[in-house]
N, C-alpha and C positions, 0 to 999 in steps of 0.2 A: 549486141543489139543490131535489128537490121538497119544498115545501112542506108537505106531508103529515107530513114525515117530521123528527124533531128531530133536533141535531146527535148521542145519544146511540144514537138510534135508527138513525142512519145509520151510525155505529161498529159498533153492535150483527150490522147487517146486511152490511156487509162480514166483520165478524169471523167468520159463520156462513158465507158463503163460503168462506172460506178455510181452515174447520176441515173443509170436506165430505170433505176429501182423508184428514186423517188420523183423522177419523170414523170412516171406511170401513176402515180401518187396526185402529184401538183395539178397538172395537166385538168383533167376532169372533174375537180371541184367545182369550178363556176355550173357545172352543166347537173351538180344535184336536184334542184328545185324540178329541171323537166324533164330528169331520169322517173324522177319519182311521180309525177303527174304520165307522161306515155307510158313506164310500166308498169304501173298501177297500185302504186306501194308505197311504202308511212317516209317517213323522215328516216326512222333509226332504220329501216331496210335499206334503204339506200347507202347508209352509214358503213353497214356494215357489210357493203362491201369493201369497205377500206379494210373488217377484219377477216374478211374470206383473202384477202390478198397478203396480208400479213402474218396471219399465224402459219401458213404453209412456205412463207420467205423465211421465217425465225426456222423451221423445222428441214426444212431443204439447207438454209445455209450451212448447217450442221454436219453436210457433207458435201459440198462443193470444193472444199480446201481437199479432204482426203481422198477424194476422186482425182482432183489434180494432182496432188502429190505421188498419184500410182501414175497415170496416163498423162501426164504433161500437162502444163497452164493453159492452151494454146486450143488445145482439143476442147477440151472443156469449154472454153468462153462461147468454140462456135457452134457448138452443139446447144447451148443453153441458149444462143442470141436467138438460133432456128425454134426454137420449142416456143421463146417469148412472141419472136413473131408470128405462129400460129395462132396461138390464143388471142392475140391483140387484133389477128383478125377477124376471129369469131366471134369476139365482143360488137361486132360492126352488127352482126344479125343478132342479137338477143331480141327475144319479145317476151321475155320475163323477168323478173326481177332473180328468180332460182337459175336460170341460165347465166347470166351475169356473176354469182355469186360463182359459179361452176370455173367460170372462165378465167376472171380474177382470184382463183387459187392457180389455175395452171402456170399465170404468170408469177402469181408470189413461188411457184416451185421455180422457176428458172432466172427471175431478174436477182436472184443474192450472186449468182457466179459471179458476176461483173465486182462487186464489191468485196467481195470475198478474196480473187482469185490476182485483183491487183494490188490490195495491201500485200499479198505473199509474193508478186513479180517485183514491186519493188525492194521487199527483203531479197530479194532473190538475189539481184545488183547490187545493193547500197547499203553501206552500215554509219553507223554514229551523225554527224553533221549533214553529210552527204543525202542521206535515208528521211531526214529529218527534212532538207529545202526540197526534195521531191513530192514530200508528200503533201509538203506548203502548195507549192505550184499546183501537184493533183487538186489541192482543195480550194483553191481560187478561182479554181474554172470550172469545181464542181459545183461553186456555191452560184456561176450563174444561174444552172440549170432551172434549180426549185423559184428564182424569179422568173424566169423567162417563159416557164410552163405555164400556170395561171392564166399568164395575160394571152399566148396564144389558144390555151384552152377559153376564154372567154371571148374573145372575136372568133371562134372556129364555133362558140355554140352561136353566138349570135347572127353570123351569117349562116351556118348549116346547121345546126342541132346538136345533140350529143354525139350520134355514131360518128359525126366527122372529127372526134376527137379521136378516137380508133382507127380509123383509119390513117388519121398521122400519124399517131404511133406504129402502126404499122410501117408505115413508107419511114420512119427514122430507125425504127429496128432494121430493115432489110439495107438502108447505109452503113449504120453501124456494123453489121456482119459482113460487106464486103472491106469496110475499110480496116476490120481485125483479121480476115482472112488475106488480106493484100498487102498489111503492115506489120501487124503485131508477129512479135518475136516469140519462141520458143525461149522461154530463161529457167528451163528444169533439164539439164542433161539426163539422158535415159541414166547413167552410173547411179544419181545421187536422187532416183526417184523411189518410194517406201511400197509396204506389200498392202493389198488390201485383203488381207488374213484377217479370217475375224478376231482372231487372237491378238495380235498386232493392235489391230485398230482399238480396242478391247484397253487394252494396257495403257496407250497413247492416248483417248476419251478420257480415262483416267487418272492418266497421270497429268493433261492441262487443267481439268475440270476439278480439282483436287489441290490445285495452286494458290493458294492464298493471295500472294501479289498480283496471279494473273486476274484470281474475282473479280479481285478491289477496284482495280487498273481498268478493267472492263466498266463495273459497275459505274465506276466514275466517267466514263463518256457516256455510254446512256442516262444514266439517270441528269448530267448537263444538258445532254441533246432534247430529253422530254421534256424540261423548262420550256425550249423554243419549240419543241413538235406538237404540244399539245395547241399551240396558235393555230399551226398548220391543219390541223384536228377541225379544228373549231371554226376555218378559214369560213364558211359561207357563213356560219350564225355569229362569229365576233365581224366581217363586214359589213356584211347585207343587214343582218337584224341590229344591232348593236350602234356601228356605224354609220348605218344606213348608202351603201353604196351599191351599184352597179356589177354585175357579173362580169364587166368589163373593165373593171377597177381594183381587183386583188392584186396592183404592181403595188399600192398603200400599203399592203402587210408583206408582200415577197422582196419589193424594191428595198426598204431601210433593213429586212431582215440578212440578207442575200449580200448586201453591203459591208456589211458587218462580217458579217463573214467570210468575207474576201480581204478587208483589211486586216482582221484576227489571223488569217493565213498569209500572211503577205507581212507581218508584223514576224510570225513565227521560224518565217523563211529567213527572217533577215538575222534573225538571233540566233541561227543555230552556230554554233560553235562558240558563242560569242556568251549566252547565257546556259548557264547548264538546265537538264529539262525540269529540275525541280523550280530553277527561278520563276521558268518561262510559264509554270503551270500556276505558279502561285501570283505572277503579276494578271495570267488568265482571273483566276477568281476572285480576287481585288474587284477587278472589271463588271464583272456577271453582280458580285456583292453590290456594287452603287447601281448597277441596270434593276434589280428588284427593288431594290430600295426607291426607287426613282418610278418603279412600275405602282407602287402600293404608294405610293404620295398621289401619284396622278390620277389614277382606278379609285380611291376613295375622298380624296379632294376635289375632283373636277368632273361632271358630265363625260360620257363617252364622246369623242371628236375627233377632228384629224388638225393638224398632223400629233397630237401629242399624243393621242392613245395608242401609235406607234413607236415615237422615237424609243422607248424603252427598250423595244427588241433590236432596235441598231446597236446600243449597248450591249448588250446579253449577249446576241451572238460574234460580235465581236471578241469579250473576253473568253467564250466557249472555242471558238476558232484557232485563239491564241496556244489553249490549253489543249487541243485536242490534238496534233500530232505529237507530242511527247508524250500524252497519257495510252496514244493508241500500240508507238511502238515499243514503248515499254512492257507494254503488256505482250508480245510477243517472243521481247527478248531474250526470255530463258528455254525457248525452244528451236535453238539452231538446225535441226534437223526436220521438223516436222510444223515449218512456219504455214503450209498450207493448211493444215489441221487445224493450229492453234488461228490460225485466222476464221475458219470456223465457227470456232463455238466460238469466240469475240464477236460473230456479227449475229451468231444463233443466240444469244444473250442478249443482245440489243435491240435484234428485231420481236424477239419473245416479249420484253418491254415494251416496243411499240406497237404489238398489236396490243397487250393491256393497255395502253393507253389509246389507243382507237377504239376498244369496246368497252370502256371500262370508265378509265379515269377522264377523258376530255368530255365525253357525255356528261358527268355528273359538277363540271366548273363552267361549262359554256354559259350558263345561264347566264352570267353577268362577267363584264371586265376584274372587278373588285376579286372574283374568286381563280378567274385565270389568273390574274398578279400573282397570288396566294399561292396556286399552284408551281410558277415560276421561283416564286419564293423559297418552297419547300423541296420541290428540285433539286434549285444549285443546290443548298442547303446539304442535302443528302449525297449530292454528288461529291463535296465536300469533305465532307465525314469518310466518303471513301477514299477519296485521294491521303487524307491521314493515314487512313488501314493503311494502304500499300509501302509509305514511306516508313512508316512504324515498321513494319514488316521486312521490306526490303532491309534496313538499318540493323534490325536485328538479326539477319542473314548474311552479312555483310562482313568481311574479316576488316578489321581496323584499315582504312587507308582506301578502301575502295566505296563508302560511300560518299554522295554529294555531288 
C-alpha cells in the first residue's frame, strides 16, 4: 500500500470511488422539474435519463473488472475518472433533452470502474475478517455520499440552476482523479494479471455467470438494495408530490436513509470475526423484515407526512447495510484468480437491475406511498429467498466440516 496514504485514508478513497456512480445519480434529482420545463420535455423524459445513465453502467461494468485484471487496477480507475469528467462537462452545455440522454450514457460507461475496481483492490489485500471491516469502513463513508448529494444538488439548483449541478461534478471528478493519480496504489502485480484473449475471457464470463452461489449471492444484494433504491427513483414525486417539500429538503429521505446505512455498516465492521457472515446476514434481515413491516402499517394507516413516512427506510437500510458486506464478498469468494471479472458481472447484475428499476419498476409504485411500501416489501422479500438459494447451495457443496 502506498505509504502516503493511511489505512483510513485509503478506505476514505475507495469509498469516494465508489460513491462517483451514485453521486451522479443523487446530486441532480432536486433540479428534474427545471430540467424538464428549460429543455422542453415530459416528466418520464427526464426520467429517463436516469435510464440512459444506467443500462450503459450495468453494460460497461461487465468489463471494468477484466480490463483491470489485464492492465492493472490503477490504470483503469484514471482512465475512466478522465472519460466521467468529460461527459460531466458536456452536460453543462445541453440544450436538449437527446443531448443529455447522449451524455448520461457516456458517464454510465465509465462511473461502474470506481465500484467495480475497488471491491477487487480490496480482495486484492484482505481476506476473511480483515476484508470484511474494510469494506464496513468503505461503506460508511460511502453511505454519506447519496445524503450529501441531494441537499447540495438542491441549493446548487436553487442558487444557479441545473448546469451548475454539472459542473460540480465536474470540478469533484477532476479532485478525485488527482487524488487516485497521487495516492492510489497499484494492488495487481504485472505476475498475477489475466489475458484478455477472447478465449479466456469466454471461459471465465462463463464460468462466474454459471455459478449458482455466485447468482444467488448477487441477486440478494440487488434485489435488498432495490427495496431502498426505488425511494431514490421516486426521490422528487415520494417528496415534493407526496410529501409536499422543497427541492431543498431531500436531506428527509437521504438523511434517516444514509444513516442507516452507516450504522448497518459500522454494526458489520464490528462483527466480523466475531459473527460468522451467515449470522450477520440473517440478523441483517430480521432488521429490513420489521422496517417493511413498519413501512406498510404507516403507508396504509396514516396520511403521507414527515417524519414518519421516512423513519421506515432508517430501518431498511440499516438491516441492508448490515447484510451486505458478507453477501457481497461471498459472492466473490470462489474466484481467487479472477476477483476483478467476478466483481464485474456482480455490479453488471446489479446495475442491469437498476436501471429496470429506473425505467420500469419505480415508475409504475411512485404513485402513492402505500405501493412503494409494497414494493420495499417484495424486495427484501425476494432478496431473501435468494440469500436461502446460496446457503442451500453453498451447504450442499460443502464437504462436512466446512460449512457455517
Amino acid at each position: 500500500m502506498n505509504r502516503q496514504l493511511s489505512d483510513r485514508g485509503f478506505a476514505l478513497l475507495l469509498a469516494a470511488l465508489s460513491a462517483l456512480g451514485p453521486f451522479s445519480i443523487d446530486t441532480y434529482l432536486p433540479s428534474f422539474p427545471e430540467m424538464a420545463e428549460k429543455l422542453n420535455a415530459s416528466p418520464l423524459q427526464v426520467q429517463q435519463t436516469l435510464t440512459a445513465y444506467l443500462i450503459p453502467f450495468a453494460a460497461m461494468a461487465l468489463w471494468h473488472g477484466a480490463i483491470s485484471d489485464a492492465l492493472g487496477r490503477r490504470r483503469v480507475i484514471l482512465w475512466a475518472l478522465g472519460l466521467f469528467g468529460l461527459a460531466s462537462f458536456g452536460c453543462i452545455f445541453a440544450t436538449r433533452i437527446e443531448h443529455l440522454w447522449l451524455l448520461r450514457a457516456l458517464q454510465g460507461i465509465s462511473a461502474g470502474a470506481g465500484i467495480v475496481i475497488s471491491r477487487a483492490i480490496v480482495r486484492d489485500l484482505y481476506d476473511g475478517a480483515a476484508a470484511q471491516k474494510l469494506m464496513s469502513h468503505v461503506a460508511i463513508t460511502f453511505a454519506l455520499a447519496p445524503a450529501i448529494a441531494p441537499v447540495i444538488g438542491g441549493w446548487l439548483q436553487s442558487w444557479f440552476g441545473w448546469r451548475s449541478v454539472f459542473f460540480f461534478l465536474t470540478l469533484l471528478t477532476s479532485a478525485l482523479l488527482y487524488a487516485s493519480w497521487r495516492w492510489l496504489p497499484e494492488t495487481l502485480p504485472p505476475e498475477k494479471r489475466q489475458s484478455l484473449h477472447p478465449g479466456y475471457l469466454a471461459r471465465t464470463y462463463r464460468k462466474v455467470l454459471s455459478t449458482p452461489s455466485f447468482l444467488a449471492a448477487t441477486a440478494a444484494v440487488a434485489l435488498n438494495f432495490v427495496g431502498f433504491f426505488i425511494y431514490v427513483l421516486s426521490a422528487p414525486v415520494f417528496l415534493m408530490q407526496h410529501l409536499g417539500v422543497s427541492e431543498r429538503e431531500f436531506l428527509w429521505l437521504f438523511g434517516p436513509a444514509m444513516s442507516g446505512l452507516m450504522l448497518g455498516s459500522w454494526a458489520s465492521g464490528r462483527f466480523a470475526g466475531k459473527l460468522t457472515p451467515m449470522q450477520c446476514i440473517v440478523r441483517g434481515y430480521v432488521v429490513m423484515a420489521l422496517a417493511a413491516l413498519l413501512n406498510l402499517g404507516i403507508s396504509f394507516g396514516l396520511a403521507p407526512g414527515l417524519p414518519w413516512s421516512v423513519l421506515p427506510l432508517f430501518v431498511y437500510t440499516t438491516g441492508m447495510a448490515l447484510a451486505m458486506p458478507s453477501l457481497t464478498l461471498l459472492a466473490l469468494d470462489p474466484f481467487v484468480s479472477e476477483r476483478g471479472l467476478a466483481a464485474s458481472c456482480q455490479t453488471f447484475l446489479q446495475a442491469g437491475f437498476n436501471g429496470l428499476a429506473a425505467g420500469l419498476i419505480a415508475p409504475l409504485l411512485w404513485g402513492s406511498t402505500g405501493t412503494l411500501a409494497l414494493g420495499m416489501t417484495g424486495m427484501a422479500s425476494a432478496g431473501a429467498m435468494a440469500t436461502w438459494v446460496y446457503f442451500k447451495r453453498s451447504a450442499g457443496n460443502a464437504s462436512p466440516g466446512q460449512t457455517g
